[in-house]
Every structure is written in structure tokens, then in C-alpha cells.
C-alpha positions in Angstrom: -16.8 -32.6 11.2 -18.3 -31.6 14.7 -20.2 -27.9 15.2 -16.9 -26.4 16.7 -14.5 -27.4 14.0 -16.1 -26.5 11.5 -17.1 -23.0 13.0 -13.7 -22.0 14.0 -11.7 -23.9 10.8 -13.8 -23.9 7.9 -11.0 -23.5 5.4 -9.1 -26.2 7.5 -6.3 -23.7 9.0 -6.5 -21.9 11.6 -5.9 -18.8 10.9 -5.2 -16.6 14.0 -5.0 -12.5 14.3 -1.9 -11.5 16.1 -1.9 -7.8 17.1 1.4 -5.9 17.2 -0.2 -3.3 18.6 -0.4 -4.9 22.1 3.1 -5.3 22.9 1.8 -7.0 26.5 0.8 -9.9 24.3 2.6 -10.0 21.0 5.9 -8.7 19.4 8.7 -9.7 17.0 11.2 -12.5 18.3 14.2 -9.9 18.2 16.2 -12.8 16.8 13.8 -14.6 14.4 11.4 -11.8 14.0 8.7 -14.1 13.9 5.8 -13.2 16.1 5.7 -14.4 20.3 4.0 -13.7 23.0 0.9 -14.9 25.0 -1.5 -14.6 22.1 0.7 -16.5 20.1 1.4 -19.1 22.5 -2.8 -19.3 22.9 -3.2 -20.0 19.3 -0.8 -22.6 18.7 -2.5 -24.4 21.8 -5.9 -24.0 20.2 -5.0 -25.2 17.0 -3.2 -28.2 18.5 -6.6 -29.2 20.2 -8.6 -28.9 17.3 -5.7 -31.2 15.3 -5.3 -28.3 12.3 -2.7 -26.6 11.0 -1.9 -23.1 12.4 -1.4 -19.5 10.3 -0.6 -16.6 12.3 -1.6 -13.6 10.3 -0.1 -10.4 12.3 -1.2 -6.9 12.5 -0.1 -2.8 13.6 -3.6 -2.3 15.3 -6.5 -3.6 17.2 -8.8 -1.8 14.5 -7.4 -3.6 11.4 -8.0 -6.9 13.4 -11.4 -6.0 14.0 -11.6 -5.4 10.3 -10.4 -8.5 9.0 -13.1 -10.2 11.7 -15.9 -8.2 10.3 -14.9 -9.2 6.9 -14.9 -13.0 7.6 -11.3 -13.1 7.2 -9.7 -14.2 10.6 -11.3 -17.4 12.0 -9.9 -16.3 15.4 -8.4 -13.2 17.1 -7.0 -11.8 20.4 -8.8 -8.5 21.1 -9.7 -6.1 23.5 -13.6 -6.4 24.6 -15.8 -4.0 23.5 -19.2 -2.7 22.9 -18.8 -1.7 19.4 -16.7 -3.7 18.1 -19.1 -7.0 19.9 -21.9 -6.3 16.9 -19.4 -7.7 14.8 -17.1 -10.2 17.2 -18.4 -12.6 19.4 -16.1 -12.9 22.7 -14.8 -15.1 25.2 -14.5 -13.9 28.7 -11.4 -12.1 29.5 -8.1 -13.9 29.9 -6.0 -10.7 30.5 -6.6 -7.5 32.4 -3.9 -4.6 31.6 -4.1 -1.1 32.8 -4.8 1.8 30.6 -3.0 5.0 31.9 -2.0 8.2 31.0 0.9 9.8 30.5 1.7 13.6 30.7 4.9 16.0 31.2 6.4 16.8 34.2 5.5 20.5 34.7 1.7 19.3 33.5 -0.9 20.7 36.1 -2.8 17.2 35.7 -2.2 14.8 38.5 -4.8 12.5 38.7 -6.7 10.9 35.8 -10.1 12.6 36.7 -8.3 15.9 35.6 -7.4 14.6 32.0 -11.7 15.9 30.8 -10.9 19.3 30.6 -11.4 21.7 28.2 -8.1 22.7 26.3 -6.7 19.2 26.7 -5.9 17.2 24.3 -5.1 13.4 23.8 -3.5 11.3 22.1 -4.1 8.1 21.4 -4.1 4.6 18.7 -7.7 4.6 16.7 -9.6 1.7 16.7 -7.9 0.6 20.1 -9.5 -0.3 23.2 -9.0 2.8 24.6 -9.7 5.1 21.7 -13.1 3.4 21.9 -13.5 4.1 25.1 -12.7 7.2 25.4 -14.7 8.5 22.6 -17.4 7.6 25.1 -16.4 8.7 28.4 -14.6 11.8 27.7 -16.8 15.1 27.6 -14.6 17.9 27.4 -11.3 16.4 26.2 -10.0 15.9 22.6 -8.8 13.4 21.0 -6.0 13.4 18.7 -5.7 10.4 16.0 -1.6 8.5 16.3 -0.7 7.0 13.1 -1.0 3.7 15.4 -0.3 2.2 18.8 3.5 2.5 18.6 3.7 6.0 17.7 1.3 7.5 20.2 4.2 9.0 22.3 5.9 10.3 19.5 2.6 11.9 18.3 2.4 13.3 21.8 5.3 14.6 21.7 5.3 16.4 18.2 2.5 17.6 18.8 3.0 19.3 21.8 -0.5 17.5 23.4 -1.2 18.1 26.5 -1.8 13.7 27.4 -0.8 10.3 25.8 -3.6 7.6 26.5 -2.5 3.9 26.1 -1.4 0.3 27.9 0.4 1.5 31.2 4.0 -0.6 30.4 5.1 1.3 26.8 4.2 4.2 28.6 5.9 3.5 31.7 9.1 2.3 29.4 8.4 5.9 27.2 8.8 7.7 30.7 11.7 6.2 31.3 13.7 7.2 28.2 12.6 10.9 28.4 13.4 12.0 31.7 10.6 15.1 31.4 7.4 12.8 31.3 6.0 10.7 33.9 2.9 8.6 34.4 -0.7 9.6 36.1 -1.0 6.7 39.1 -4.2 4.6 38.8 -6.0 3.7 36.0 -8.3 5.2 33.9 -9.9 1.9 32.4 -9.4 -1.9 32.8 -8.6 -3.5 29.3 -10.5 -6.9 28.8 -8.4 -9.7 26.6 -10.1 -12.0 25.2 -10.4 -14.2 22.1 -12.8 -13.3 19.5 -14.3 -14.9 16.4 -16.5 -13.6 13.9 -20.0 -13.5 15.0 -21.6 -14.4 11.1 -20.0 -18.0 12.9 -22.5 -18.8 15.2 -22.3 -20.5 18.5 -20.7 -23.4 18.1 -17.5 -21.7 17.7 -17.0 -19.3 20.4 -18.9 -21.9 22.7 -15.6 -23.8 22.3 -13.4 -20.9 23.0 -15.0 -20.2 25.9 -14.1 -23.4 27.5 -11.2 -23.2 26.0 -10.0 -19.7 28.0 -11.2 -20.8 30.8 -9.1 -23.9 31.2 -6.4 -21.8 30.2 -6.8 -19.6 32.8 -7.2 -22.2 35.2 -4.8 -24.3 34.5 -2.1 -21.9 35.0 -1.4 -21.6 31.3 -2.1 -18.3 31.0 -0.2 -17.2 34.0 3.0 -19.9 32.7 2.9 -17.7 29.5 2.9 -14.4 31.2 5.5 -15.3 33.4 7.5 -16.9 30.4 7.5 -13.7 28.5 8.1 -12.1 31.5 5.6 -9.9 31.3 4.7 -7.2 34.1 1.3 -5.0 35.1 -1.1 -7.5 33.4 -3.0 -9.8 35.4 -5.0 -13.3 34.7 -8.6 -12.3 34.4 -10.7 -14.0 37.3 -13.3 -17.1 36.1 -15.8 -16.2 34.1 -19.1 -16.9 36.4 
């Protein structure tokens, strides 16, 4: 069995994290209610290129993905990069760039993201998520205020009476659209990285693959196809890994 294979498939499945918690790349087929999305559509490509059977695990949150990867229990997942969470996960390059924004209510004095570190202000966001990471670093005079998960951040916002929700720019942008009273900060406050990730007790041999793999997916439209597809909108193809 070559290096890769047996890296990436030891049990002889794939077995591939999907993350509810980015709706950008995964979500319940509203018919079927089985999972789709970009991520998906990347792991049933890898696994038909390494010729093995495919099991797509799902999950609420980036931070029980990263969980089951630290425990040896995913063999491959689709995960935003970061520091942290790379003692434990070994990464590909990015495939996908997505905003993260903040939202805030109308009548909020805040109108730029560089007035969200303030003392007195508090937000919310997803733990464990890309964002919740890096904020925990950047912000200095801010609070952050723990959702029960990715989807209810606006809710917890909202009962909460914080003063910002943190999170990917689209469910925001679709959360100011159903309640009239909130609205979105322009710009970004961080770029979110996509990329596949595998266990780093694995070694090389295994995430040497997948980065080739991402890479031809990116350049061979297949990662834009899938975007377009799901009809996705505010994420972007990452550019070539040097």
C-alpha cells in the first residue's frame, strides 16, 4: 500500500469531517437531508482518487472537528487554518477565503470594525471557530461572549442584548436581512483560510498528498465549479499556494 494511502486510509474508509457549522461549505440537502456542499463534493473526489470507500461523519462546530482530529478519529477534515489548532492538524494551503464580519444594531455607535476593541463591548461569537480563535488573540479591550454554537450566535446576540455578533459575513448578512434593526460593519475584520486537514500523529506522507490534491482542485476549476454549483456568494478560490 503506498505512503499516502495508508496515511490518509488506514482503516480502509475514508472517513471525512463535514462541518455544519460553515454553512459556506456544508449544509443539509433540504430534501434528502443528507450533507452537500463544497466540502462534501471535495471528499467524495478524494476518496474516488485514492479508490476507497467514503464516510462522511458531520458535525455542529469547527471545535468538535478539531477534536475528533486530535483524537485520531477523522482521517481527513475541512477546517479553518489556525495557529492553535496546527499543533495538532497538519494543513493544506487554503482552497477558500470567506470574510469574517461583524454585525451590530442599527442605532450602534460602531461603524467601522476597528471600533468593535472597546471597553464595554461585548461579542458574540461560536467557540472553537476560526474566529473565536482569533479573536481571543487580537482583541484587547473587547469581551467575548461564548454561543451555544455557530448557528445560534445571532440569537445569542440578540438575547443577550450584546453590543456585536462576530462570524462568516453571508449568515450574517442573511440575519440582517430578516431583522430589519441590524445591519453589517463594511470590510472585514479577518480572512478565513479553508483548507483540508489531517491529523498530524500521520506524518507526511498524507497531507503531502492533499496538498497536491487542493491545489489541482483549485486549478482546475473544481473548486470554483463547486462554488458556483452551490451557488455560493462572498467566498473566493484561494490563490496557488507558492
Amino acid at each position: 500500500m503506498p505512503d499516502h494511502l495508508q496515511a490518509l486510509v488506514p482503516g480502509g474508509t475514508l472517513r471525512a469531517a463535514i462541518n455544519f457549522g460553515n454553512p459556506i461549505l456544508a449544509h443539509r440537502d433540504p430534501a434528502t437531508q443528507q450533507p452537500t456542499g463544497v466540502s462534501v463534493d471535495l471528499a467524495r473526489e478524494l476518496a474516488r482518487r485514492l479508490g476507497v470507500g467514503l464516510a462522511l461523519v458531520t458535525f455542529e462546530a469547527a471545535g468538535k472537528v478539531v477534536e475528533a482530529l486530535k483524537a485520531d478519529q477523522m482521517d481527513v477534515a475541512f477546517v479553518a487554518i489556525d495557529p492553535l489548532r496546527g499543533q495538532d492538524v497538519a494543513y493544506t494551503a487554503p482552497y477558500v477565503l470567506i470574510e469574517g464580519a461583524y454585525l451590530v444594531r442599527q442605532d450602534s455607535p460602531i461603524r467601522v470594525n476597528e471600533e468593535v476593541d472597546r471597553p464595554g463591548v461585548r461579542v458574540a461569537v461560536a467557540p472553537g471557530s476560526a474566529y473565536d480563535l482569533f479573536l481571543r488573540r487580537t482583541l484587547k479591550q473587547a469581551t467575548l461572549s461564548n454561543a451555544p454554537g455557530s448557528n445560534a450566535v445571532v440569537d445569542h446576540f440578540l438575547q443577550e442584548n450584546l453590543e456585536v455578533a462576530a462570524g462568516i459575513r453571508q449568515p450574517l448578512e442573511a440575519a440582517a436581512r430578516q431583522h430589519p434593526g441590524l445591519r453589517v460593519l463594511d470590510g472585514r475584520f479577518m480572512a478565513i483560510e479553508q483548507a483540508m486537514g489531517t491529523p498530524r500523529v500521520r506524518g507526511e506522507a498524507g497531507v503531502g498528498y492533499l496538498r497536491a490534491f487542493v491545489e489541482e482542485m483549485k486549478a482546475s476549476g473544481f473548486v470554483a465549479q463547486a462554488l458556483e454549483r452551490h451557488r455560493i456568494e462572498g467566498a473566493a478560490v484561494a490563490p496557488a499556494s507558492a
